[in-house]
Backbone and ligand atoms as CSV (ligand in chain L), in Angstrom:
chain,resi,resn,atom,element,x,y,z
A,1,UNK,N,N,-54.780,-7.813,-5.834
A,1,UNK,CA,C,-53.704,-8.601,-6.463
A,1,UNK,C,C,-52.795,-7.688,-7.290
A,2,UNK,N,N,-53.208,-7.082,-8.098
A,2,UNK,CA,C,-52.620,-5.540,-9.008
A,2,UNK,C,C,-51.898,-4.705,-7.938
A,3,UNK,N,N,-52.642,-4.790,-6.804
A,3,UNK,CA,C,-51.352,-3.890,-5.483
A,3,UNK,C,C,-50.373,-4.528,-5.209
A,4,UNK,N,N,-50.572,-5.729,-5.079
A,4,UNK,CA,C,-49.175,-6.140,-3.982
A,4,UNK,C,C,-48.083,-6.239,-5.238
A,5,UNK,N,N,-48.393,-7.062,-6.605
A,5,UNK,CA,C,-47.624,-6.807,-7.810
A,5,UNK,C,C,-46.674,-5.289,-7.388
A,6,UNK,N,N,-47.914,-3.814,-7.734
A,6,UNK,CA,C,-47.233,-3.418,-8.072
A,6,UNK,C,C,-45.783,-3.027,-6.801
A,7,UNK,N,N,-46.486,-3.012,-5.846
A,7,UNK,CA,C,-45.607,-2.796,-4.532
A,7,UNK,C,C,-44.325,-3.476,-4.522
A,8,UNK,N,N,-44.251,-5.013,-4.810
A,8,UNK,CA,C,-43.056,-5.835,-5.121
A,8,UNK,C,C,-42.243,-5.306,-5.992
A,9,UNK,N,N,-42.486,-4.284,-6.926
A,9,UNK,CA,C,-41.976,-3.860,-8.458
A,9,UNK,C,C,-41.525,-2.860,-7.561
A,10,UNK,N,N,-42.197,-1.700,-6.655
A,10,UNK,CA,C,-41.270,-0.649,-6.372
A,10,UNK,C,C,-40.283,-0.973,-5.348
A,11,UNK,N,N,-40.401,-1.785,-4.675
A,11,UNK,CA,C,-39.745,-2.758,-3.482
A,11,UNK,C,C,-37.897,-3.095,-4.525
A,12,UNK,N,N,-38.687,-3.270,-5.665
A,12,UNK,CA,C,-36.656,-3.945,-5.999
A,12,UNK,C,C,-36.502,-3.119,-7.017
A,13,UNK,N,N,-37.350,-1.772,-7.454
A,13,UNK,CA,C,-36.629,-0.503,-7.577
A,13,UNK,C,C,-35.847,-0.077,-6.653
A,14,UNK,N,N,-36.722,0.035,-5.197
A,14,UNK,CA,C,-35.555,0.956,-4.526
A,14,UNK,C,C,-34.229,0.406,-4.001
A,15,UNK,N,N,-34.365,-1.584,-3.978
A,15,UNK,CA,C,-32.906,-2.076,-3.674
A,15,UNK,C,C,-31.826,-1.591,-5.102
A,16,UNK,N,N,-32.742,-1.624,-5.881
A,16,UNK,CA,C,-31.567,-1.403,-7.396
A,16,UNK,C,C,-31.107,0.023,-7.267
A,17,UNK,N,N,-31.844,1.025,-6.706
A,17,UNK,CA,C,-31.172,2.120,-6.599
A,17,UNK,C,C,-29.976,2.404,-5.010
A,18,UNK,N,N,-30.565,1.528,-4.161
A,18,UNK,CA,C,-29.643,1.486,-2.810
A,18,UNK,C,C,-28.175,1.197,-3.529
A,19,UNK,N,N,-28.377,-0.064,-4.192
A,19,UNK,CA,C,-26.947,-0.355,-4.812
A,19,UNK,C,C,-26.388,1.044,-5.599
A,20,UNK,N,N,-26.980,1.220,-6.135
A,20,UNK,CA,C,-26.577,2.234,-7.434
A,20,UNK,C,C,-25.429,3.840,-6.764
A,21,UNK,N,N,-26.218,3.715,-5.589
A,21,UNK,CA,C,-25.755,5.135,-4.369
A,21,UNK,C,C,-24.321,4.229,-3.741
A,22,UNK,N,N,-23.968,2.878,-3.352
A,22,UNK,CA,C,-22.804,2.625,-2.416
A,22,UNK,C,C,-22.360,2.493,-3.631
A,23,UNK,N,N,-22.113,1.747,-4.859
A,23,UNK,CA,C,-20.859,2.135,-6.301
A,23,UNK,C,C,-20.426,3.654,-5.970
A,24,UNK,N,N,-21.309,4.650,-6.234
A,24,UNK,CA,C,-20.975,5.895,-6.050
A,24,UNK,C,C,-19.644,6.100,-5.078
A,25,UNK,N,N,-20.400,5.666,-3.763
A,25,UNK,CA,C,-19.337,5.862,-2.788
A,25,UNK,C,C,-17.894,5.203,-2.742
A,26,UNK,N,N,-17.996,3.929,-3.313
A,26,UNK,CA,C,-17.126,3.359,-3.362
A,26,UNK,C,C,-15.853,4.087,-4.554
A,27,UNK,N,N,-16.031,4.378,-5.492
A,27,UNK,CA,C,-15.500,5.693,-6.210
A,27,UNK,C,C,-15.445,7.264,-5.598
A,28,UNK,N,N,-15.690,7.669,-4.674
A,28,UNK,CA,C,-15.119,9.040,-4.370
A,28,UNK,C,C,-14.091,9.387,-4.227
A,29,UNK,N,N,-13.152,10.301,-4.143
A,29,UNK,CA,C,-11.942,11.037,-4.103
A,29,UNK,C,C,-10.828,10.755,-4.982
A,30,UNK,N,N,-11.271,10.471,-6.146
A,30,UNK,CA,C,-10.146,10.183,-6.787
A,30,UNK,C,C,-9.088,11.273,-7.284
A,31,UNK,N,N,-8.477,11.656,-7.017
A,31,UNK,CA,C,-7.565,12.953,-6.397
A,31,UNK,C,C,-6.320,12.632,-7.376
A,32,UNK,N,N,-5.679,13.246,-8.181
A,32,UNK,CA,C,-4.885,13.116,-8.544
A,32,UNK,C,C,-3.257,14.135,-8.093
A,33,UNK,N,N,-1.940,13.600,-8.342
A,33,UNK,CA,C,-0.799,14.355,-7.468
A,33,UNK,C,C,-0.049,13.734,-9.066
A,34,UNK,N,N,1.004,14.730,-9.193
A,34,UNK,CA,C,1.881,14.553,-10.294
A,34,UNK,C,C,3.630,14.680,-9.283
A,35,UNK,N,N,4.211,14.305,-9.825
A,35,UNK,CA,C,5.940,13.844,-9.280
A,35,UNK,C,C,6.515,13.913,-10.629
A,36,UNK,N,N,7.392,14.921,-11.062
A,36,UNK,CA,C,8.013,15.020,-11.800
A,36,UNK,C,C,9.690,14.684,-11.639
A,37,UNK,N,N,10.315,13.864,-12.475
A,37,UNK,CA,C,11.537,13.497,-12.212
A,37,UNK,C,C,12.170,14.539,-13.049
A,38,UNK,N,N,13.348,15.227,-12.417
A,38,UNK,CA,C,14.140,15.886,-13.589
A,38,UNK,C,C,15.297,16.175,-12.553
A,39,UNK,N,N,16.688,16.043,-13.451
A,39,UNK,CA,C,17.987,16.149,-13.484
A,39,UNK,C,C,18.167,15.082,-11.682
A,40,UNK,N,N,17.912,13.761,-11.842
A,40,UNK,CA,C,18.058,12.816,-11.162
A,40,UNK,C,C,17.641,13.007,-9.840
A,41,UNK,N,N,16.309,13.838,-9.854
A,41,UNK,CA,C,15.462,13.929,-8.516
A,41,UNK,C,C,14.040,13.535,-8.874
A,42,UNK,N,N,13.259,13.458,-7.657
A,42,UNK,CA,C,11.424,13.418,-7.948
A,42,UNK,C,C,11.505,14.304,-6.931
A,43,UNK,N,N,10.646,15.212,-7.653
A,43,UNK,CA,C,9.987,16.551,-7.237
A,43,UNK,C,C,8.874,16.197,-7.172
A,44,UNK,N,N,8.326,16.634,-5.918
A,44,UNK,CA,C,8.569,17.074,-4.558
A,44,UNK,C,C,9.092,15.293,-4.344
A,45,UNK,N,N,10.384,15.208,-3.304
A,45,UNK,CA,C,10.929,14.013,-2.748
A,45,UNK,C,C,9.953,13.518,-1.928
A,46,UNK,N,N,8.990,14.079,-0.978
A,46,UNK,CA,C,8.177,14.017,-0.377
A,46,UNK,C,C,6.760,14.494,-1.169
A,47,UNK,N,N,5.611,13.103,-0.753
A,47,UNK,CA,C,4.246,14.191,-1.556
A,47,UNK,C,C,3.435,13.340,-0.700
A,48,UNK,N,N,2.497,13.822,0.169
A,48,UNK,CA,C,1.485,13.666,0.901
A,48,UNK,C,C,0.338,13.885,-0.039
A,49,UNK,N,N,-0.565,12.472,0.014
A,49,UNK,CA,C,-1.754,12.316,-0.705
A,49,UNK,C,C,-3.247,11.783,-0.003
A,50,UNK,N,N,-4.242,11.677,-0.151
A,50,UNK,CA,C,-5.095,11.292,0.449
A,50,UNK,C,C,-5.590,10.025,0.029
A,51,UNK,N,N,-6.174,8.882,0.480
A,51,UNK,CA,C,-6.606,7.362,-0.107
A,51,UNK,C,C,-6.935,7.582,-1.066
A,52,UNK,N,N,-6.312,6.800,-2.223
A,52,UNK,CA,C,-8.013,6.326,-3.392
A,52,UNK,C,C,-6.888,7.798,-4.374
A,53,UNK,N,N,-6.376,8.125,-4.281
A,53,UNK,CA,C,-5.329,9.510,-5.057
A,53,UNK,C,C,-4.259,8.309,-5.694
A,54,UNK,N,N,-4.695,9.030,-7.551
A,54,UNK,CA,C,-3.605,8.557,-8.099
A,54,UNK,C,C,-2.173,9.521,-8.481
A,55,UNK,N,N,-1.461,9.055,-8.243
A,55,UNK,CA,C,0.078,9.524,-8.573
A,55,UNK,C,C,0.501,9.143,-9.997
A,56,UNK,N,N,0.767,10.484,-10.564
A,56,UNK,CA,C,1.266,10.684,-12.123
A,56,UNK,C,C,3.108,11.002,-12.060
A,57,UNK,N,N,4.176,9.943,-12.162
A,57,UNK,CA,C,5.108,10.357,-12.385
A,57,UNK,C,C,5.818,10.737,-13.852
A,58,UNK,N,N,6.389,11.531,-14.245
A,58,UNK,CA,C,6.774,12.385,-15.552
A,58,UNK,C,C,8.114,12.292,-15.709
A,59,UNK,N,N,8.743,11.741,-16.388
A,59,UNK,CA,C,10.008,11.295,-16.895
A,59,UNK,C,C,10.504,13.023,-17.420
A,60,UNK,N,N,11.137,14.180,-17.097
A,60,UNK,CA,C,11.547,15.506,-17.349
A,60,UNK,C,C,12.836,15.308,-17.915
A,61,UNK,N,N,13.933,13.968,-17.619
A,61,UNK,CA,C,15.137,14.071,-18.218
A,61,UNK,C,C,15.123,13.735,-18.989
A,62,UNK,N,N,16.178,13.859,-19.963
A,62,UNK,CA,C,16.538,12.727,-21.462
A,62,UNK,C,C,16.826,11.692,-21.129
A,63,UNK,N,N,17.372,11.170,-20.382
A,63,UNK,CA,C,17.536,9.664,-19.803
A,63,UNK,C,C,16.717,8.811,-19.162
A,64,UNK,N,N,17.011,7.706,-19.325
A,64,UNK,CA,C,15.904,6.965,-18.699
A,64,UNK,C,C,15.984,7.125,-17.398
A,65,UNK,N,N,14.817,6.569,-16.289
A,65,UNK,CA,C,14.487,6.317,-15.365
A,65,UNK,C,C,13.364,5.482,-14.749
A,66,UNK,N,N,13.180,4.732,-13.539
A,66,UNK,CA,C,12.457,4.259,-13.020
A,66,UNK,C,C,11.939,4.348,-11.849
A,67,UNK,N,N,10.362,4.222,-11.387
A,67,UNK,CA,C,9.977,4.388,-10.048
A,67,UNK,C,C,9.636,3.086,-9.715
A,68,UNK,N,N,10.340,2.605,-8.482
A,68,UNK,CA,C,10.446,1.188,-8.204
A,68,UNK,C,C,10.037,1.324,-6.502
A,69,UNK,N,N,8.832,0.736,-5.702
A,69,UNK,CA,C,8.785,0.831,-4.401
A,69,UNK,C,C,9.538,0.101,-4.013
A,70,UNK,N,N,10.481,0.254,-3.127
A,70,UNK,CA,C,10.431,-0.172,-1.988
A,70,UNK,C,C,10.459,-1.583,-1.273
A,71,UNK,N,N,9.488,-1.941,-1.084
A,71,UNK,CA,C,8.584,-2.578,-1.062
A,71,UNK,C,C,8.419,-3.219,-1.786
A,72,UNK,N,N,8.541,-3.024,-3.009
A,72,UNK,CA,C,7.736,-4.279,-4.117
A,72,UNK,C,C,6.176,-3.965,-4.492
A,73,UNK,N,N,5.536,-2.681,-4.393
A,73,UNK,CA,C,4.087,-2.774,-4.101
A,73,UNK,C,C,3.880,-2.379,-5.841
A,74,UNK,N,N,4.797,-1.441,-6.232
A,74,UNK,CA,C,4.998,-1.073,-7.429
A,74,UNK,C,C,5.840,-1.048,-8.175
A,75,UNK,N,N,5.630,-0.953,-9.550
A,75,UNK,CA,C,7.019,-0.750,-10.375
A,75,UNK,C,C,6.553,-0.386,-11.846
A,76,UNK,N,N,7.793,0.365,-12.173
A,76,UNK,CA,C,6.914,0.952,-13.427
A,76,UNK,C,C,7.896,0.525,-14.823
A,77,UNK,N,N,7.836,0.930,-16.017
A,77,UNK,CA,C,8.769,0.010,-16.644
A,77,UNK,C,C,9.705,1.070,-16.674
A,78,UNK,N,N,10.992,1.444,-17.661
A,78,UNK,CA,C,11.749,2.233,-17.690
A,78,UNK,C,C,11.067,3.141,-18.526
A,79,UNK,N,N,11.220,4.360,-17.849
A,79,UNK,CA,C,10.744,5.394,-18.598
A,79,UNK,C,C,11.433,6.271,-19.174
A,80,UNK,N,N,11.666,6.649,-20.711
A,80,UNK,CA,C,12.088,7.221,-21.279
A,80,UNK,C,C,11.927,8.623,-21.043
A,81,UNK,N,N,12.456,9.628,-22.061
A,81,UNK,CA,C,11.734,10.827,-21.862
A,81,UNK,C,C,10.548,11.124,-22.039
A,82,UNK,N,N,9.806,11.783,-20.900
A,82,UNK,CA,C,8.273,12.215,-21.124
A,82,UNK,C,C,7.603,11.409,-21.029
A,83,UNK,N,N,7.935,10.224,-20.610
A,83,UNK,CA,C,7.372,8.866,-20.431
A,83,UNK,C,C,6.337,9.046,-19.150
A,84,UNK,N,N,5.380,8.960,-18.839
A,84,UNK,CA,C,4.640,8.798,-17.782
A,84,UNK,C,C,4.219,7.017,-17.041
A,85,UNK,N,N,4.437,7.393,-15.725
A,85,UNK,CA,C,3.898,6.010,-14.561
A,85,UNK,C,C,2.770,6.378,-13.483
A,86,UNK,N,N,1.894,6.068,-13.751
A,86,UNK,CA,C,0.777,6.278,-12.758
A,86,UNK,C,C,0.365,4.829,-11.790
A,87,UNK,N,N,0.282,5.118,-10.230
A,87,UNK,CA,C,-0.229,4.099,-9.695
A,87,UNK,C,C,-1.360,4.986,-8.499
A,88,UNK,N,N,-2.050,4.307,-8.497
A,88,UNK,CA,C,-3.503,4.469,-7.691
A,88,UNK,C,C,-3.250,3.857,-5.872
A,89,UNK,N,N,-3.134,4.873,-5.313
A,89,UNK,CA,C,-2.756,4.516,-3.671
A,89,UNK,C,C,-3.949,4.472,-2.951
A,90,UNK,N,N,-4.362,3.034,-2.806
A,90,UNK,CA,C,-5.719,3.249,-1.730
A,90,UNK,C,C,-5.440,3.102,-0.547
A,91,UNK,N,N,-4.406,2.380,0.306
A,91,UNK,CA,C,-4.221,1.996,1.658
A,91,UNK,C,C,-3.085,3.597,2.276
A,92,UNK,N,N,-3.752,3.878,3.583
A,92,UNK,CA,C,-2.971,4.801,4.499
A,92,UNK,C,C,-1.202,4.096,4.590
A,93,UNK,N,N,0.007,5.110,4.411
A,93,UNK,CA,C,0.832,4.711,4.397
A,93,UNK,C,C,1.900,5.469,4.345
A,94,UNK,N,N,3.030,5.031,4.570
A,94,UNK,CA,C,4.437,5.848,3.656
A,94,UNK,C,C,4.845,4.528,2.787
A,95,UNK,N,N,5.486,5.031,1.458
A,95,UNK,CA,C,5.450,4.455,0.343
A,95,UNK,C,C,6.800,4.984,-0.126
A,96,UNK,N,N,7.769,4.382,0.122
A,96,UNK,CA,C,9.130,4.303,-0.559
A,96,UNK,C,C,9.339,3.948,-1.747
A,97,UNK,N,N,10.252,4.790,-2.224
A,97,UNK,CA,C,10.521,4.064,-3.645
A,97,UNK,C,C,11.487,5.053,-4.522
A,98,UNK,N,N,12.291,4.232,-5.405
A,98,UNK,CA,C,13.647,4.540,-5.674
A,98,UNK,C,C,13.735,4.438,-7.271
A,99,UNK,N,N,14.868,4.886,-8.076
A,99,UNK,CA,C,14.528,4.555,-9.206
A,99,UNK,C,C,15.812,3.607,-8.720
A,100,UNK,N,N,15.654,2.303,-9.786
A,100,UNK,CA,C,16.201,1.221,-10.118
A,100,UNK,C,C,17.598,1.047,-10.574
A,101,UNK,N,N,17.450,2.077,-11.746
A,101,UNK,CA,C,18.715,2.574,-12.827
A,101,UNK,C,C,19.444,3.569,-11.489
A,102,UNK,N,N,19.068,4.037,-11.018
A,102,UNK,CA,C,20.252,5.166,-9.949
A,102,UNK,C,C,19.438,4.870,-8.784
A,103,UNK,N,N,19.680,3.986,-7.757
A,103,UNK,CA,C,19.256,4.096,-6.075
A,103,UNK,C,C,19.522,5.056,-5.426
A,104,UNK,N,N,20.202,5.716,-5.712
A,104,UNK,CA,C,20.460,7.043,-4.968
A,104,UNK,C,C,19.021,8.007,-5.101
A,105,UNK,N,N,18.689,8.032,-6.311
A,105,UNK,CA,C,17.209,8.640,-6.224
A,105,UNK,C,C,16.066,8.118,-5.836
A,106,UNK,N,N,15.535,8.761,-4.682
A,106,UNK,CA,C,14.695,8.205,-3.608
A,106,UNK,C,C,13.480,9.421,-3.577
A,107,UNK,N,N,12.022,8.627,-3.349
A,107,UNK,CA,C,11.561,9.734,-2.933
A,107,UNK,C,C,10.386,8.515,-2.112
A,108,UNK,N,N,9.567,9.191,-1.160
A,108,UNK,CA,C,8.597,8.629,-0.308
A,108,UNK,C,C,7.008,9.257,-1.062
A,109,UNK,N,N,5.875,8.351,-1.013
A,109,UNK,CA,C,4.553,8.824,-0.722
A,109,UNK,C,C,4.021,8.720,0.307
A,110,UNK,N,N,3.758,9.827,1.070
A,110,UNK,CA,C,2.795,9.483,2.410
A,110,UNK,C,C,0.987,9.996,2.058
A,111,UNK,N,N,0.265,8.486,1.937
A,111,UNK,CA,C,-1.069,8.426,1.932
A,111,UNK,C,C,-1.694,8.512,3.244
A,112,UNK,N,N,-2.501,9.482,3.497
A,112,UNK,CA,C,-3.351,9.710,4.932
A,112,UNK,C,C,-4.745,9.048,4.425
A,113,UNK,N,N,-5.381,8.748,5.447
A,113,UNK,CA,C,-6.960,8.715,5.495
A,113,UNK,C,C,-7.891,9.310,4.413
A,114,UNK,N,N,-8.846,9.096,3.795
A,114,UNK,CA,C,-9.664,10.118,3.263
A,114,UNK,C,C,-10.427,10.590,4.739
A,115,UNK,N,N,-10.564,12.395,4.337
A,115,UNK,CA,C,-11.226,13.024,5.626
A,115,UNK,C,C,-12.562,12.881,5.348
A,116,UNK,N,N,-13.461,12.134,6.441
A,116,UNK,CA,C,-14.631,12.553,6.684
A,116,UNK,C,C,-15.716,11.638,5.772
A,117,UNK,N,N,-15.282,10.134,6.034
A,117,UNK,CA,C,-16.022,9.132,5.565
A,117,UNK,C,C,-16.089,8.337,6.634
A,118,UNK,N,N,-15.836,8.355,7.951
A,118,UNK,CA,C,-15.687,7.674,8.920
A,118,UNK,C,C,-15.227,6.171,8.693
A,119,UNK,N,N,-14.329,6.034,7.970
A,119,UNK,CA,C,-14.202,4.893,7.909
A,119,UNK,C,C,-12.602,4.784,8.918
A,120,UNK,N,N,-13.121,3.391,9.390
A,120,UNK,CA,C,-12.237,2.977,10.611
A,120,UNK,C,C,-10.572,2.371,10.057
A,121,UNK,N,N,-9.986,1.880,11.016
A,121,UNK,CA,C,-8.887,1.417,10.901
A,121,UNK,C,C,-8.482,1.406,9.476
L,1,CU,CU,CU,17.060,7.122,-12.678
């Protein structure tokens, strides 16, 4: 009777630790990319990132500005100088987006796959 007890006890140790290992996974690659705006550009106009990578944009002018997708997926408020906007890209994509205050300034994110998690579509 003292066996099978204790057997049941290590039985939903090891489900509590199964869980404990996919959280893990579910958090990997968090990768960070910075986009600096200065004198009415985002540098690099183009920035290729990998899933699950957050993007740090940096307000470099004295004037305000905004990073506005596209899309609608994001938007950040107006950023002053030195002002920072971060958004977290989990889905594969290209990701447009403009500042608000001047449309003329445009820049794209292209998010690829994370490599080598086999995860599908
Ligand atoms: Cu602007």
């Amino acid at each position: 009777m003292a066996m099978s007890l204790s057997s049941a006890a290590a039985a939903a140790a090891l489900i509590g630790c199964a869980s404990g290992i996919a959280l893990e996974v579910a958090f990997a690659g968090g990768d960070t990319a910075a986009v600096a705006i200065d004198n009415f550009t985002f540098a690099p106009q183009r920035l290729t990132v990998t899933a699950g990578s957050t993007v740090t944009w940096s307000n470099r002018d004295d004037i305000p500005h905004t990073v506005a997708s596209a899309t609608k997926q994001f938007k950040s408020k107006t950023l002053d100088a030195d002002d920072t906007f971060s958004f977290t890209f989990t889905t594969p994509g290209a990701y447009e987006y403009f500042c608000s205050l001047h449309p003329h300034m445009t820049g794209t994110i292209v998010v690829e796959a994370a490599t080598g998690n086999g995860a599908a579509p």
